[in-house]
C-alpha positions in Angstrom: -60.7 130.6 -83.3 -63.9 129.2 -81.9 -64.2 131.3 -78.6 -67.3 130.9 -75.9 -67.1 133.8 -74.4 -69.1 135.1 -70.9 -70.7 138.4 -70.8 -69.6 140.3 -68.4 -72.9 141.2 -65.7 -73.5 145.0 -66.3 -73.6 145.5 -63.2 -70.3 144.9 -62.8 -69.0 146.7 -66.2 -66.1 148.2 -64.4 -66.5 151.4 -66.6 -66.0 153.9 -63.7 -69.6 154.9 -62.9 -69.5 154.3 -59.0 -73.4 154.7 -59.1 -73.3 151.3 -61.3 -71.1 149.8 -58.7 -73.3 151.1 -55.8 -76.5 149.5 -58.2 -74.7 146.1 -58.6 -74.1 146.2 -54.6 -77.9 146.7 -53.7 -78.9 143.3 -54.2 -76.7 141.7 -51.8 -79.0 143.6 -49.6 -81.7 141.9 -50.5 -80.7 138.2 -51.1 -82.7 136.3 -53.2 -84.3 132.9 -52.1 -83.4 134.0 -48.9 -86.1 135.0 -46.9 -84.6 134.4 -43.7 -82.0 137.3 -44.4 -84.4 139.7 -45.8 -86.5 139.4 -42.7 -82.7 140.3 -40.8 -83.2 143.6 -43.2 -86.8 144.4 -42.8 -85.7 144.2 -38.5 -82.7 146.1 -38.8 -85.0 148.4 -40.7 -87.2 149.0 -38.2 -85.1 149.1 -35.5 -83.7 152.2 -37.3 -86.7 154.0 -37.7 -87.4 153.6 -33.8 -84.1 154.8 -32.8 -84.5 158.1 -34.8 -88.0 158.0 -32.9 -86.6 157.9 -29.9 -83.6 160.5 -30.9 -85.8 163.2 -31.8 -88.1 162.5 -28.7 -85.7 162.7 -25.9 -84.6 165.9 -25.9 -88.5 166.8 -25.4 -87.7 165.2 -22.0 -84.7 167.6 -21.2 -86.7 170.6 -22.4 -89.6 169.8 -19.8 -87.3 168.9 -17.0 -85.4 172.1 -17.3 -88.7 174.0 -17.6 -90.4 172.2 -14.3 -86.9 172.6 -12.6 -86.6 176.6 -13.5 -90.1 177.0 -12.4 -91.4 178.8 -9.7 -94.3 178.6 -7.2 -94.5 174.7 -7.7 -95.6 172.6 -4.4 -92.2 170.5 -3.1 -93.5 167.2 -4.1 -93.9 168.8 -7.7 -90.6 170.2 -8.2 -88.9 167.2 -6.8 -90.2 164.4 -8.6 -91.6 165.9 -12.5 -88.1 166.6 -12.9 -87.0 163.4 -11.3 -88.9 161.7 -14.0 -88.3 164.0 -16.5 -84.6 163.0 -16.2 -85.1 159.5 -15.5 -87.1 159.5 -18.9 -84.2 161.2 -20.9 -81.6 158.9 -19.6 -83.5 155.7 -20.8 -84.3 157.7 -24.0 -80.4 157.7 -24.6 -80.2 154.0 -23.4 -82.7 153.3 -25.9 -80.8 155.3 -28.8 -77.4 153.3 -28.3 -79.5 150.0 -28.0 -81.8 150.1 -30.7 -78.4 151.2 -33.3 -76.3 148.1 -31.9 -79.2 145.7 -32.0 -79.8 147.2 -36.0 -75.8 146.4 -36.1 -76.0 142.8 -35.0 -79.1 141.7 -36.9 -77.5 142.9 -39.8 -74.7 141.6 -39.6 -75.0 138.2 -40.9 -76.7 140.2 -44.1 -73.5 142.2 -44.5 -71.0 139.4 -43.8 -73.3 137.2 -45.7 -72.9 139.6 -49.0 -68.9 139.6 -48.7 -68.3 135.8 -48.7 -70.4 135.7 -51.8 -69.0 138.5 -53.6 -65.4 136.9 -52.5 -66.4 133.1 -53.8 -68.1 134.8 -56.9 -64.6 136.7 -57.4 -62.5 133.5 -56.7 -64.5 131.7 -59.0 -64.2 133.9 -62.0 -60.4 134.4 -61.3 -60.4 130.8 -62.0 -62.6 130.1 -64.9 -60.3 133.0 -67.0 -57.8 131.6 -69.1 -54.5 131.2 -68.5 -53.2 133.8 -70.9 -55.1 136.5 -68.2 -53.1 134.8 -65.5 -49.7 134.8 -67.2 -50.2 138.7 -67.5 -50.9 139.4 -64.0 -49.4 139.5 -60.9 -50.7 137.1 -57.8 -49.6 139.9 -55.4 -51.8 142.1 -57.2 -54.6 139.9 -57.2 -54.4 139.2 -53.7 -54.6 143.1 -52.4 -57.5 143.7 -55.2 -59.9 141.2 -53.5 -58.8 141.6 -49.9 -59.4 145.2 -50.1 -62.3 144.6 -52.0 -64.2 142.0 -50.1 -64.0 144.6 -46.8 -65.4 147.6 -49.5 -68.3 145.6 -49.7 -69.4 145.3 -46.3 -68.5 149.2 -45.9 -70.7 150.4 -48.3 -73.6 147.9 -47.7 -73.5 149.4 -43.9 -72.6 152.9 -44.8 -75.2 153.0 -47.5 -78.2 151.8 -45.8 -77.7 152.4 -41.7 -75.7 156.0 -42.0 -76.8 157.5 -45.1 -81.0 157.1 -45.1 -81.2 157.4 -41.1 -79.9 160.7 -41.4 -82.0 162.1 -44.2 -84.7 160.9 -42.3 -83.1 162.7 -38.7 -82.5 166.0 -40.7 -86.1 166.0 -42.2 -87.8 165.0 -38.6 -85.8 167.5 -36.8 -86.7 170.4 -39.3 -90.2 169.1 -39.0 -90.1 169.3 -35.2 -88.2 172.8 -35.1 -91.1 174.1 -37.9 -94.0 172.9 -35.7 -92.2 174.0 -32.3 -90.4 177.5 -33.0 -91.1 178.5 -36.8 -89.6 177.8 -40.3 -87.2 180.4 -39.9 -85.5 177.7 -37.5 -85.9 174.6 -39.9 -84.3 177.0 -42.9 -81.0 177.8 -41.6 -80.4 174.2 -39.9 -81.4 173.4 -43.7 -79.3 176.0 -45.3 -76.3 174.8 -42.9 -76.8 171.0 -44.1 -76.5 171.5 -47.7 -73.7 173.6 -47.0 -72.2 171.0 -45.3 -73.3 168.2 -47.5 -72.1 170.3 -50.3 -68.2 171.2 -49.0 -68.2 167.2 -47.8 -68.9 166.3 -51.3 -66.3 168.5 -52.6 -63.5 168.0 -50.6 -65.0 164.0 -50.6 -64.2 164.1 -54.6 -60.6 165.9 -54.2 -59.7 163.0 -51.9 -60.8 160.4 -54.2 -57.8 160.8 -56.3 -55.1 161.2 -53.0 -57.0 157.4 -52.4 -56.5 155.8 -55.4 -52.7 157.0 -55.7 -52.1 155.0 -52.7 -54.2 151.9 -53.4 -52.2 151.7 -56.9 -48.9 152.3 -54.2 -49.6 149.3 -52.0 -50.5 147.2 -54.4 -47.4 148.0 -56.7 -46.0 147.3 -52.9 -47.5 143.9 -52.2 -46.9 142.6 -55.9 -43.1 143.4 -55.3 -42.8 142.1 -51.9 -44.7 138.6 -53.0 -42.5 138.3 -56.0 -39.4 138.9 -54.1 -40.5 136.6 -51.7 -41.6 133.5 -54.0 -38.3 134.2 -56.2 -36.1 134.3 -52.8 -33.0 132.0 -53.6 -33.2 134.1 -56.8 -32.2 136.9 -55.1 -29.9 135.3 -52.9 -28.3 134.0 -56.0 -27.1 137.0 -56.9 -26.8 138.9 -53.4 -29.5 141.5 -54.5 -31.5 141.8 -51.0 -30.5 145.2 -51.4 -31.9 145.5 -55.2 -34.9 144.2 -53.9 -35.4 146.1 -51.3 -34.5 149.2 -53.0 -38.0 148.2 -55.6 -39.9 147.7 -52.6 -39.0 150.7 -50.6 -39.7 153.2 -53.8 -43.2 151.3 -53.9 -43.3 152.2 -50.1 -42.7 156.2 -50.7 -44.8 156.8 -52.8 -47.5 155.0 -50.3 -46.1 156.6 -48.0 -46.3 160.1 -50.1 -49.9 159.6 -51.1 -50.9 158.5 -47.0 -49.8 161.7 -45.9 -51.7 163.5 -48.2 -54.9 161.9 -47.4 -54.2 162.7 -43.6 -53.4 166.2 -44.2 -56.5 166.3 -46.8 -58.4 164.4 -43.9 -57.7 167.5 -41.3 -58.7 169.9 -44.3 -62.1 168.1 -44.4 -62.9 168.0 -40.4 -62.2 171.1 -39.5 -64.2 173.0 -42.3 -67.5 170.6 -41.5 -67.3 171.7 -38.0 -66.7 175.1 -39.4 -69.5 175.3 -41.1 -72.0 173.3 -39.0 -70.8 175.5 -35.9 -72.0 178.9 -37.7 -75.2 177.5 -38.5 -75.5 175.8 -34.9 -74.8 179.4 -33.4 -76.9 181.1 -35.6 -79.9 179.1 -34.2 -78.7 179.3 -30.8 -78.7 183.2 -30.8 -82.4 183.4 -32.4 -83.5 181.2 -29.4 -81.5 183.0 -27.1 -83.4 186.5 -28.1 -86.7 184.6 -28.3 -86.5 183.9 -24.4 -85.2 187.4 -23.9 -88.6 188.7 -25.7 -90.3 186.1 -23.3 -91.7 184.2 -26.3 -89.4 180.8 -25.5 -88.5 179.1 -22.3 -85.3 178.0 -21.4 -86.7 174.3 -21.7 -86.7 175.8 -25.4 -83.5 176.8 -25.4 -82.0 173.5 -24.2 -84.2 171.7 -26.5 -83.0 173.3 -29.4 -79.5 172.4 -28.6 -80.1 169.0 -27.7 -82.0 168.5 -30.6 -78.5 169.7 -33.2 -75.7 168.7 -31.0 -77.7 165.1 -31.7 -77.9 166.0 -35.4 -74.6 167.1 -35.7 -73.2 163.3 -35.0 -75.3 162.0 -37.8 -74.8 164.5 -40.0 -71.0 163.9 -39.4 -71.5 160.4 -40.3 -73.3 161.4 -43.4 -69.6 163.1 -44.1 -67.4 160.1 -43.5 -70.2 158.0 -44.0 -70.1 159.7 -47.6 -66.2 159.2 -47.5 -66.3 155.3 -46.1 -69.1 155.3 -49.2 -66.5 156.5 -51.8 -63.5 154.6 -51.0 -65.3 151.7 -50.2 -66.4 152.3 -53.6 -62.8 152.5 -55.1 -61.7 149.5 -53.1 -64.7 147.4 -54.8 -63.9 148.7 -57.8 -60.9 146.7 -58.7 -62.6 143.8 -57.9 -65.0 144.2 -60.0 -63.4 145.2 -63.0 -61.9 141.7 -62.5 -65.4 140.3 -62.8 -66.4 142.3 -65.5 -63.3 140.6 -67.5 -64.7 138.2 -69.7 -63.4 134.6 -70.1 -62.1 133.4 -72.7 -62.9 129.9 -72.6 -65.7 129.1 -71.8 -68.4 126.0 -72.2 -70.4 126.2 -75.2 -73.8 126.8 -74.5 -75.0 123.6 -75.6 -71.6 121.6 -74.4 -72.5 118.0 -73.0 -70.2 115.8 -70.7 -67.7 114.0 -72.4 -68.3 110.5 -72.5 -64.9 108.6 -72.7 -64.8 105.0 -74.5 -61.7 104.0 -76.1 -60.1 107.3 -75.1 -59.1 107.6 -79.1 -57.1 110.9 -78.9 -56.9 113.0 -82.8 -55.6 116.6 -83.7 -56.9 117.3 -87.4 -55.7 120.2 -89.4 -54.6 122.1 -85.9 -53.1 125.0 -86.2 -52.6 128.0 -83.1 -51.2 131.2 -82.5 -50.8 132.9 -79.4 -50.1 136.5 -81.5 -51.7 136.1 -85.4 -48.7 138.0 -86.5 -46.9 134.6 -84.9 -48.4 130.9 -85.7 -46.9 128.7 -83.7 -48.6 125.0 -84.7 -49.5 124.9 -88.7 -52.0 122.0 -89.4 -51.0 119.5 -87.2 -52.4 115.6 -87.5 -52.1 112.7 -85.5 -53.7 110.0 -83.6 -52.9 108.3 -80.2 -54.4 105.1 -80.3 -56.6 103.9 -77.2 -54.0 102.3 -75.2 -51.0 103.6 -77.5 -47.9 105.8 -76.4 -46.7 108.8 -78.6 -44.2 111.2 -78.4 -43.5 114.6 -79.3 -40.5 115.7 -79.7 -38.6 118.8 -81.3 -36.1 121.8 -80.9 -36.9 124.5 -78.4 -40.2 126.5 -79.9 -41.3 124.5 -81.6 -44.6 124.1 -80.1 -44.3 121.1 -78.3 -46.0 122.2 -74.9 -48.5 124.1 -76.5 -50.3 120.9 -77.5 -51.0 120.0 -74.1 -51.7 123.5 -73.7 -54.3 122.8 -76.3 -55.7 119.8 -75.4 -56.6 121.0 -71.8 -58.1 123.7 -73.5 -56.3 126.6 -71.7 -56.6 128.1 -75.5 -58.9 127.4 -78.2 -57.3 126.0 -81.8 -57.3 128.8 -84.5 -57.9 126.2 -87.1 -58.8 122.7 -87.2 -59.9 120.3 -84.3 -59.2 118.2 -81.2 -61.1 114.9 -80.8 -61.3 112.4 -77.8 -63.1 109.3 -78.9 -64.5 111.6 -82.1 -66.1 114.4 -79.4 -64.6 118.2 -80.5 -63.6 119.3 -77.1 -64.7 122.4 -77.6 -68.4 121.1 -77.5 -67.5 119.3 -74.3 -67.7 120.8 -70.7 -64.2 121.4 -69.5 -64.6 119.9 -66.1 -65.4 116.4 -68.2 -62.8 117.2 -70.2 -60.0 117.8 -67.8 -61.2 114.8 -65.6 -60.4 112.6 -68.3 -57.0 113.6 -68.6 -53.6 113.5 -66.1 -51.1 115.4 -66.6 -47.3 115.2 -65.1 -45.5 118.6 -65.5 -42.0 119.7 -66.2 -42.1 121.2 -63.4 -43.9 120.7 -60.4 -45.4 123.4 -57.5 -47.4 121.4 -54.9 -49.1 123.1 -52.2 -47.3 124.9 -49.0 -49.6 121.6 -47.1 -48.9 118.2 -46.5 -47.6 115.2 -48.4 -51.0 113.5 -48.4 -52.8 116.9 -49.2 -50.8 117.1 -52.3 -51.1 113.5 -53.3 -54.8 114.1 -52.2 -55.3 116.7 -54.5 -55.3 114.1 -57.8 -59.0 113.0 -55.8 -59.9 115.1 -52.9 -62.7 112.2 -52.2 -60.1 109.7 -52.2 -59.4 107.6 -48.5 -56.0 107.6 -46.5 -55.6 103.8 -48.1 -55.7 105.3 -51.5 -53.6 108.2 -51.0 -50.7 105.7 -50.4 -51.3 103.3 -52.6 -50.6 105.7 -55.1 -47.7 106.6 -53.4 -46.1 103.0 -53.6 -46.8 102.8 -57.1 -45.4 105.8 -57.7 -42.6 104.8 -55.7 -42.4 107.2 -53.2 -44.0 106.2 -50.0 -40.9 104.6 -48.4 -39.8 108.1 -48.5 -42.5 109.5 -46.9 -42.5 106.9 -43.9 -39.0 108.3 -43.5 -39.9 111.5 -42.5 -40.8 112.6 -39.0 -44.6 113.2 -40.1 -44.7 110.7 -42.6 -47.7 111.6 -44.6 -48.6 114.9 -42.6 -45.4 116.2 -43.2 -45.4 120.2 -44.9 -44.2 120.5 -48.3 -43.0 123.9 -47.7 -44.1 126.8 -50.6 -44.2 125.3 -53.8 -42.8 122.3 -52.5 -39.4 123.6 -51.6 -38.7 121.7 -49.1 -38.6 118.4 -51.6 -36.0 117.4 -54.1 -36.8 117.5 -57.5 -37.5 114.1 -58.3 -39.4 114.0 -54.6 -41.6 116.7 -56.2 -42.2 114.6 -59.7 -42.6 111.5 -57.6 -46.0 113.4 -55.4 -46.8 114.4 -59.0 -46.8 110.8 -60.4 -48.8 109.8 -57.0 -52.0 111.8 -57.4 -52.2 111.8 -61.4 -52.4 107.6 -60.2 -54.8 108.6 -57.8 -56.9 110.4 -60.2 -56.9 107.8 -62.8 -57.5 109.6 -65.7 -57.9 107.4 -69.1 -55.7 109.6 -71.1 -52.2 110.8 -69.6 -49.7 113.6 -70.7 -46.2 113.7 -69.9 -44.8 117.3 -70.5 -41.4 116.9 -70.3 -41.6 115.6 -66.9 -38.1 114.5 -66.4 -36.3 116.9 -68.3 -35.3 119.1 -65.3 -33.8 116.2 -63.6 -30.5 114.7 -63.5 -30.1 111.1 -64.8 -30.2 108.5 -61.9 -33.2 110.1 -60.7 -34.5 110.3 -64.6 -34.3 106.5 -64.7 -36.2 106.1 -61.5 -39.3 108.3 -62.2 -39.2 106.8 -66.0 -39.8 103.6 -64.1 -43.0 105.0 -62.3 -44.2 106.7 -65.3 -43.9 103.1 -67.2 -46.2 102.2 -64.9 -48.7 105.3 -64.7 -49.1 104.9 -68.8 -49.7 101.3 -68.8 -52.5 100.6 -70.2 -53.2 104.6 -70.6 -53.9 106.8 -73.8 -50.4 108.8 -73.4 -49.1 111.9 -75.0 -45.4 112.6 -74.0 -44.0 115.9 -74.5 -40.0 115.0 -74.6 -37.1 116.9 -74.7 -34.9 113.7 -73.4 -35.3 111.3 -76.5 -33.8 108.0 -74.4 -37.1 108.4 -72.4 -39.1 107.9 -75.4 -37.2 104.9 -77.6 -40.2 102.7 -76.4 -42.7 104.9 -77.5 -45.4 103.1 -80.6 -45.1 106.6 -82.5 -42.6 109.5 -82.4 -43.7 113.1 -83.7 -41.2 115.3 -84.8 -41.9 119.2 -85.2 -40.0 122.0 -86.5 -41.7 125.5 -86.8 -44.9 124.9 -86.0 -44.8 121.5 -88.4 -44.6 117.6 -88.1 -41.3 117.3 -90.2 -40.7 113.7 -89.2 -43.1 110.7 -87.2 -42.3 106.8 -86.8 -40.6 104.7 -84.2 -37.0 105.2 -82.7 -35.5 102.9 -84.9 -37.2 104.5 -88.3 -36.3 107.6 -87.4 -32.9 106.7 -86.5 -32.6 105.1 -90.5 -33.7 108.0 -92.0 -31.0 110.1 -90.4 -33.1 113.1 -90.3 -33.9 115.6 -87.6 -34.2 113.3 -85.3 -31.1 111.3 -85.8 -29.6 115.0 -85.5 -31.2 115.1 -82.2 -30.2 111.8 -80.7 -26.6 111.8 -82.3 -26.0 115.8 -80.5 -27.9 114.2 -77.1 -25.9 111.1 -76.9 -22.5 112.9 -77.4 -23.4 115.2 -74.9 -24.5 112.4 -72.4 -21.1 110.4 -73.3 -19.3 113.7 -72.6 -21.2 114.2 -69.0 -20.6 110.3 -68.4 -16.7 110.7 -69.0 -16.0 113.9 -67.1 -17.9 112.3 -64.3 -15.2 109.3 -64.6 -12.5 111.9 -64.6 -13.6 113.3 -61.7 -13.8 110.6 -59.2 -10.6 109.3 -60.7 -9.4 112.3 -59.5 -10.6 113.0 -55.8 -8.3 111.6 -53.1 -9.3 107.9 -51.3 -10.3 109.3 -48.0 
């Protein structure tokens, strides 16, 4: 099989090591060609640094306001207004502490929130350049709860990382500088001691919470996969009256989210209550040695108040360097799924030296193609044909017979195992997909439009495409009578998948924006086989006229919509057993004379029972 394939970005290797994943975060921090966003940084930067300034200084304004206020022998004037301004000076030194941290918060923001949309459009983009065989395995539910968890991890550890972590490094190092300087190292080593402690036991208990968190995320998403299957599949389920089958699935999802919830609360409580634990020991240890130090007259009680001020302030960073450590980690785990997705390589992919494909005649050709979706299991066994520019063909064949996997082919959601695909004499696998994929229209078995409008979904053939357009494809595709009918005309909701249409409504919005594309080469897969036959008669109608003139491929599985076709291909196992026109085929009262004699008894047998039947309802 020829296969381009796309490394996966190291960065994003998905193999578990949340450092990596923390690594492959960083640069979002630091945007590149975007020097507008790393000056936002380099100011939120600095505004940090000041506010830990300012939060180590200010309780050197309560120590020397409670030492002028518990002096003695001070004039009046003195006593009154040092300690005025003493206080006035502490009060704008916690202004200054909350202000400089929100105005960090809000230049950053745009950085942060900048770094999520582009790891969500890098995600969205790479969900859609893997092949279909990655999206036939997974579950859209699943999907969805992987990159909406994901894209809010990344903003958590981006702010976690760099405005909680580093400030407080920094706040524990300046305070055990100041308490080293002011009062002796035997100060700055037990509020050292009690960090790493606490550090440590956040760590631990950090790590045995990991697990409890992942439990849950695998939980709600199990949860949100059942609940959007469900959902989509819902006449399904009211076919067969199982509401309560489904939400039995859904509700065992639930407990164990619900199991794996209250184990992270209970683990949370665990966690709290043995930092403040530990931090209060250390706290009172310190307090005590000051306390004996004024009683030996060696401190004042400005010292004393000091040296509380100065760890009660700690003690909220350090706290944050707990959840912060915590917010970290599971931001860690929720980013993680996402990108393992990016780390998923795809498939198909452009060649590196694949050029646009330049369509002339638009001379379709399989040579030699053969395909299998398991090697165990070939499913097309050197297949050759051409569709002449211009020309109609048909393929036609029992169920599994690989039929649908030719158009599969030839939009190059796989790659051929043997052999080749030509358009005009170009391999499309040395063409660009996009080039490729413009070229060609296709008209589904069966259609899902949008949950948007009527002219969205026509739209969607040419999003460039003016108002006038849009319904000029309609008319020709015979459905924009229909359209004026209803209350919103054009701007009328198609409902999820297009539920709210009819069948051949849906086929007929189909019809309209393959038009509006105007592709040279069309395929119809089977694109009236799920229909009944009046409305079969009417959309072949439209399709005569979509093809006209067109390179077309029809996939068929109703053989009266392809008598007019210039070449019939039969297969059988993976093989063309039989190929001419309608009336050859029919002489050599082969497969296909099989096939049309079995169809048009079948169709006589429908058309008489139908007779009987309004033979025999009452004349009202």
């Amino acid at each position: 099989m020829r296969r381009h394939t796309t490394m996966a970005d190291p960065a994003f290797s998905g193999d578990g090591d949340q450092w990596q994943t923390l690594k492959g975060l960083l640069p979002y921090l630091w945007p590149e060609g975007r020097p507008d966003l790393k000056a936002r940084v380099v100011v939120a930067l600095v505004a940090l640094v000041l506010s830990k300034v300012v939060t180590i200084a200010t309780p050197y304004a309560f120590k020397y306001a409670t030492d002028a206020l518990t002096a003695s022998g001070n004039p009046a004037a003195i006593a009154f207004t040092v300690p005025f301004f003493l206080v006035l000076a502490y009060g704008m030194g916690r202004i200054m502490m909350v202000v400089m941290a929100q105005f960090r918060d809000a230049v950053f923001a745009k950085v942060g929130q900048r770094a999520v949309r582009e790891l969500a459009i890098r995600t969205f983009r790479h969900l859609h350049a893997l092949s279909l065989k990655f999206h036939l395995e997974r579950r859209t539910g699943g999907l969805s709860r992987i990159i909406s968890r994901g894209t809010n991890g990344v903003d958590t550890v981006l702010r976690f990382s760099l405005f909680n972590t580093f400030p407080t490094v920094l706040e524990i190092a300046m305070v055990a500088g100041v308490l080293i300087w002011s009062f002796g190292w035997i100060y700055a080593a037990i509020i050292l001691v009690t960090a790493a402690l606490y550090l440590w036991f956040t760590y631990a208990a950090t790590e045995w919470r990991i697990g409890i968190r992942r439990a849950m995320n695998e939980a709600d998403t199990d949860a949100s996969t059942k609940a959007i299957d469900s959902l989509l599949n819902f006449e399904t389920v009211k076919y067969f009256g199982n509401e309560d089958h489904e939400t039995g699935r859904f509700d065992a999802s639930m407990r164990r989210y619900e199991e794996a919830a209250r184990k992270t609360w209970v683990s949370l409580a665990f966690l709290n209550s043995g930092q403040t634990v530990i931090y209060t020991i250390g706290l009172t240890i310190v307090m005590a040695l000051s306390a004996w130090a004024i009683y030996q007259g060696r401190s004042t009680i400005g010292d004393f108040v000091m040296i509380n001020a100065l760890l009660i302030q700690l003690y909220v960073p350090l706290n944050f360097v707990g959840s912060s450590y915590r917010e970290i980690k599971q931001g860690l785990i929720d980013v993680e799924g996402m990108l393992h997705l990016l780390a998923v390589n795809a498939e198909i992919s452009d060649a590196p030296d694949a050029t646009p494909l330049a369509v002339d005649k638009a001379q379709l050709t399989f040579e030699d193609v053969s395909f299998a979706y398991d090697p165990e299991r070939p499913i097309l066994k050197g297949i050759s044909f051409t569709v002449p520019a211009g020309h109609t063909v048909a393929i036609v064949g029992p169920s599994g017979a690989g039929k649908s996997t030719i158009s599969r082919l030839l939009y190059r959601f796989y790659d051929v195992t043997g052999g080749r695909i030509t358009i005009d004499g170009q391999d499309i696998a040395h063409v660009t997909q996009k080039s490729l994929r413009a070229a060609i229209g296709m008209v589904p078995q069966d259609t899902v439009l949008f949950n948007d409008t009527v002219r969205y979904n026509i739209r969607y053939g040419r999003p460039d495409a003016t108002d006038a357009e849009v319904e000029a494809a309609a008319r020709l595709a015979q459905i924009h009578d229909f359209v004026m009918s209803l209350p919103k005309t054009y701007d009328s909701l198609v409902g999820e998948r297009g539920l709210k249409l009819s069948g051949g409504e849906k086929q007929r919005v189909s019809i309209a924006r393959t038009i509006l594309k105007g592709p040279p080469i069309l395929v119809l897969d089977e694109a009236t086989s799920a229909l009944d036959s009046f409305t079969e008669r009417e959309i072949q109608e439209s399709l005569r006229r979509v093809s006209r003139d067109r390179t077309t491929l029809v996939i068929a599985h109703r053989l009266s919509t392809i008598v007019d076709a210039d070449e019939i291909i039969v297969l059988d196992q993976g093989r063309i057993a039989e190929r001419g026109t309608h009336a050859r085929l029919l002489k050599k009262r082969g497969l296909y004379a099989r096939m049309w004699s079995r169809q048009q008894e079948a169709e006589e047998a429908r058309r008489r029972l139908a007779e009987d039947q309004a033979l025999a309802s009452p004349v009202s």
